[in-house]
C-alpha positions in Angstrom: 0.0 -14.5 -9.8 -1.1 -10.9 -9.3 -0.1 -8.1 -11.4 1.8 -5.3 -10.6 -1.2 -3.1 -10.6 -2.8 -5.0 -8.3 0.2 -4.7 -5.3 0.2 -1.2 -5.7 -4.0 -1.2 -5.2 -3.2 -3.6 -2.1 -0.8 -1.0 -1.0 -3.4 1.8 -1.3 -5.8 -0.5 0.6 -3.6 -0.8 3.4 -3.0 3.2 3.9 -6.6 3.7 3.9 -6.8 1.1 6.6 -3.9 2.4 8.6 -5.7 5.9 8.2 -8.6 4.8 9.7 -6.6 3.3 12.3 -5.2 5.8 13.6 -3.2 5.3 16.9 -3.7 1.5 17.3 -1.6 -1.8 16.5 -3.7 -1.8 13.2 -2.1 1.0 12.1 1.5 0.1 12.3 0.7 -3.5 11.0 -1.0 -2.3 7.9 1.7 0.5 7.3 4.2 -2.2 7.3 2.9 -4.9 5.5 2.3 -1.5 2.8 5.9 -0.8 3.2 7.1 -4.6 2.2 4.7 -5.3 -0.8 6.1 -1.6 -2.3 9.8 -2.5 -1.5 9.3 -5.8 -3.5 8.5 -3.6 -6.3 11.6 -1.6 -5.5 9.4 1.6 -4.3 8.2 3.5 -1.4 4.7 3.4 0.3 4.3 6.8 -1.4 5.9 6.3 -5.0 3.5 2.7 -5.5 0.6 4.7 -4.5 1.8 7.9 -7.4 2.0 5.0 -9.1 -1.4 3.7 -9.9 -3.2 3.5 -13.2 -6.3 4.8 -12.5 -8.9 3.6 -15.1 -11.6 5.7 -16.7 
């Protein structure tokens, strides 16, 4: 099972990808599958990616 932490990474991930995307079918699937892994966490795309603990 992952933690927590890990989601809202995956989430970062996928906003990178949909940013280099830009315009294509990529883009939309990766901003989606972003969207559902925050919402199971009860957030937005934006709030998980506030979110992250980064580590020094």
């Amino acid at each position: 099972m992952r933690h927590p932490q890990d989601d809202l990474l995956i989430v970062y991930a996928l906003v990178q990808l949909a940013h280099d995307n830009k315009t294509t079918q990529r883009e939309e699937e990766a901003l989606n599958l972003a969207a559902d892994i925050a919402h199971q966490h009860g957030l937005t795309v934006t709030d998980a990616i506030a979110q992250i603990e980064l580590k020094p």
